[in-house]
N, C-alpha and C positions, 0 to 999 in steps of 0.2 A: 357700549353696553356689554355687561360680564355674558360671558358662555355659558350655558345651563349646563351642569354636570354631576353627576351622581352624586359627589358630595353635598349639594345641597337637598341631598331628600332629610328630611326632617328624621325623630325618632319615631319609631312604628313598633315601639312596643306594646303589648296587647293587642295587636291587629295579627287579625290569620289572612290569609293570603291564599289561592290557590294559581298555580303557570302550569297552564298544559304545554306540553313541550318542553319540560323543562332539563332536558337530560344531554341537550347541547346546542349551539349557536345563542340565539337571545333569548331564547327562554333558560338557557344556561344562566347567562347573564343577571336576567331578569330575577329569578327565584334569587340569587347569590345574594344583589345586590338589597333586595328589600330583606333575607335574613340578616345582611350584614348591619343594617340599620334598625334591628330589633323587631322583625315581623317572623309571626309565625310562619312559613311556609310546605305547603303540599306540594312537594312537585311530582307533579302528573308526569306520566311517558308511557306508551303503547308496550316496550319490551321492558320487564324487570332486571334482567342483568344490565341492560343500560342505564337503564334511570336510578337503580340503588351504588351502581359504580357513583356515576355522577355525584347521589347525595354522601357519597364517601369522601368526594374533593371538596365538596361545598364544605360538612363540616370538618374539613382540615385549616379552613380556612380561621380569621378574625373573628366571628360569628358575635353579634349581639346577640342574635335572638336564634331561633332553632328552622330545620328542616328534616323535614318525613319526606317517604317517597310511598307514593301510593300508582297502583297499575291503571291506566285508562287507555280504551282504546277507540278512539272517536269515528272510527271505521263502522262499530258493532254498539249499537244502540242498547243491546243487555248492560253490554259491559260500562256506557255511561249512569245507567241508571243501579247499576249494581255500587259504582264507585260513590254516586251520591250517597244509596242508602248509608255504605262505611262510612261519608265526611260526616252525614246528619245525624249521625247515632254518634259521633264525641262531640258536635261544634253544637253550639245554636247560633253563632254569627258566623259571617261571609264581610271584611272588609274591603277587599281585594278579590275580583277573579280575572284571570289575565287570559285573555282566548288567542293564545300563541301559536299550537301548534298547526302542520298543516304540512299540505302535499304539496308537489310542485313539477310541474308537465311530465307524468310517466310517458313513457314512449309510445305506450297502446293503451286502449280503453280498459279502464278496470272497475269495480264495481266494488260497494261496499257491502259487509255482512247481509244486510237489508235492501240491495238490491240499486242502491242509488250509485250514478257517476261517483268515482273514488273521489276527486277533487272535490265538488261541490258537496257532497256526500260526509267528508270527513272536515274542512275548510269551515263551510256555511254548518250543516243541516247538525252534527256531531257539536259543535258549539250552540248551535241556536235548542236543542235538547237541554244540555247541560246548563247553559245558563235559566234555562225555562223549572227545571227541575229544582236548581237552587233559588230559585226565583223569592219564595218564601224567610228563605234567610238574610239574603240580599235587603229584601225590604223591612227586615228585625235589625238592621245595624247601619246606624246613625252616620252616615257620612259614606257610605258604599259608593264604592266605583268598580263599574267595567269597563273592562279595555280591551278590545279587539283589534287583532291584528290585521290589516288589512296591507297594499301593497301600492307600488308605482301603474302593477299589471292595470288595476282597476281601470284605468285610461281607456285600455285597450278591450275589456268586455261588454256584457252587454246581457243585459236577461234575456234569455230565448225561453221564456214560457211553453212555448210549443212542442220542445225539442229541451228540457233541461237538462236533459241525461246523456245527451248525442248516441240516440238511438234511431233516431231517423235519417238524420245524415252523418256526412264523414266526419271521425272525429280530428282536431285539429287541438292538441293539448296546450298551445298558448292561447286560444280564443279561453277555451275551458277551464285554465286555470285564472284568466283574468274575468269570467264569469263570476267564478267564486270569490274572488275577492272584490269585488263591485259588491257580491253580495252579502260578504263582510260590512263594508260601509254601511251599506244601504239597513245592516239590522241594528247595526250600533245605534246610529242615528233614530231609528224607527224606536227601539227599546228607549232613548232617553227623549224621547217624545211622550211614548207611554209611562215612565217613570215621573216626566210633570204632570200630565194629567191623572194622575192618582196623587200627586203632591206628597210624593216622596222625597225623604230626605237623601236620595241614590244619584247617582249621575252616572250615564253609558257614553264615553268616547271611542276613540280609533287612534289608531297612528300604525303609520309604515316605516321599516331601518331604511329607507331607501337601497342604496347596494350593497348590501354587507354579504362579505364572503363567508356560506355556511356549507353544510349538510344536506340544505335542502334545494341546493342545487346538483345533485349529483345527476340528476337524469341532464343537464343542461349544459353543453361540451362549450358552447359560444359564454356563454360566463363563465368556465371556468378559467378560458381561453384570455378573457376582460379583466379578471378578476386584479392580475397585478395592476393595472392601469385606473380601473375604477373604483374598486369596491374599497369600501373601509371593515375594521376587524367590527366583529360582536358585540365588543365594549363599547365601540362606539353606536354601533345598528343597535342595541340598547336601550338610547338614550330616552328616544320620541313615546316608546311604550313606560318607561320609569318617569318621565314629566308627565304624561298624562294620568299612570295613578299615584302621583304621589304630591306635583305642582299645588300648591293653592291658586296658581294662576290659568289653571286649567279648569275647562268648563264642559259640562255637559254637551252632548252634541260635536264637541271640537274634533277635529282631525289634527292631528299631530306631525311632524316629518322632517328631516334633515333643513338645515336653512341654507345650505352649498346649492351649486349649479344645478341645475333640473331637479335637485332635493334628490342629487346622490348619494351625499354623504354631507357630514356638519352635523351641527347642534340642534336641539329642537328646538321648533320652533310653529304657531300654526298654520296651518295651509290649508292650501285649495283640492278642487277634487272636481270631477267630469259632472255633466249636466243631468244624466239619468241617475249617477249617489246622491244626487239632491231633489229626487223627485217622488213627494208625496205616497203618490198613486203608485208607481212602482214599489215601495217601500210596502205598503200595505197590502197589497197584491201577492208579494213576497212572503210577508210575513202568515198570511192564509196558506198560502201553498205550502210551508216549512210546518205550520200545526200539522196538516193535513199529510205529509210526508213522514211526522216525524210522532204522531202523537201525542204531541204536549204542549197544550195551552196554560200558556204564564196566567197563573192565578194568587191573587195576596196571600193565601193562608193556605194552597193545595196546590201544585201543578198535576193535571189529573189527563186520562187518557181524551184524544177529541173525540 
């Protein structure tokens, strides 16, 4: 069986796109590759000298179709809903939005503008905003997909309802950040649940780079330590988030991920995921506490405060 690879994403002309993170590792990637195949792209990033450097290499490149860079900072809940207003005041469709970016074990607890754990806080809560806010446009364009970034970590988390923030007890930033990416899954899935039972023409998946060597390990001395031995480059960590929004063979709900040894690296392909990303109840439990966290419930025609 052929190797899925970027080349075969289809044309994506007329199609806008928006990759948070897109200012280096796979969201570098990620934005490149769907401009280069004719899609409009936004790429999103928290600092503006990084992310307009970035869109300066992008279009150095082959480019079919264009890239903007616009400021977002999924930390600070203004600044997501400030960035919407800018997209929805040029766009009225959303074909594409890629929920890339994200944090990854600071060494101490930190807290987001809004007062949530930095991981979970900028990870889950800063995308589950953002997609909620565009939610409107999402459901105005005819073949819409999201794709959330989710990780290997997810294994190893686990929703602590009790304690989301680790303000009760000690913080330990690998449980923490494999929190947040469980609860990645867990909204992808949840969203394209809620996207059939409205019988939308959208679909919401997931997919993890397995080990790709980025950026967003800089807090993490033991992968960088691994990195020559395991990790594959960007281009390839790439892959699993470009087949899932761009595959005709991808489907709603799916999880995406390397098809190599423990899905550390390789080609995409679909996979599996722990017993609580696939649980109901948790999911929608989740998704109450993130309105409620976060102010904004996904509605057809308004995402409005809860």
């Amino acid at each position: 069986m052929t190797k899925w690879t970027a080349d075969q994403i289809g044309d994506l002309k007329g199609r806008i796109a928006i990759v948070t993170g897109a200012n280096t590792g796979i969201g570098y990637v990620t934005a490149l590759e769907l401009a280069r195949h004719g899609a409009h792209v936004v790429a999103a990033a928290r600092s503006e000298e990084r992310g307009r450097a970035a869109v300066e290499r992008m279009r150095a490149e082959n480019l079919a179709g264009t890239v903007d860079f616009a400021q977002l900072d999924l930390a600070d809940l203004a600044s997501v809903k400030a960035f919407v207003a800018d997209f929805a005041a040029e766009h009225d469709r959303l074909d594409l939005l890629i929920n890339n970016a994200g944090v990854m074990m600071p060494p101490e607890r930190r807290v987001t503008k809004d007062g949530h754990e930095l991981q979970i806080g900028t990870n889950h809560f800063g995308h589950f905003a953002l997609t909620g806010l565009l939610f409107p446009l999402i459901l105005a364009t005819p073949g819409a997909r999201v794709v959330t970034v989710s990780s290997m970590a997810h294994r190893g988390g686990s929703i602590d309802f009790d304690d989301l923030h680790s303000e009760r007890k000690r913080y330990e930033r690998m449980a923490t950040y494999g929190q947040s990416k469980l609860a990645n899954l867990l909204f992808a899935r949840e969203l394209d649940r809620r996207l059939r039972k409205l019988g939308a023409d959208a679909a919401s998946l997931a997919a993890h780079p397995g080990w790709t060597a980025t950026d967003l390990q800089r807090h993490t001395l033991t992968a960088r330590i691994l990195n020559p031995i395991f990790s594959q480059r960007p281009a390839q960590g790439a892959l699993p988030t470009l087949y899932a929004a761009t595959s005709p063979d991808a489907d709603g709900g799916d999880y995406i991920g390397p098809d190599g040894w423990a899905e550390m690296r390789g080609h995409p392909v679909k996979v599996g995921s722990n017993a609580e990303s696939r649980d109901q109840d948790v999911a929608e439990r989740l998704w109450k506490v993130s309105e409620e966290a976060t102010g904004i419930v996904f509605k057809p025609t308004l995402a409005v405060a809860a």
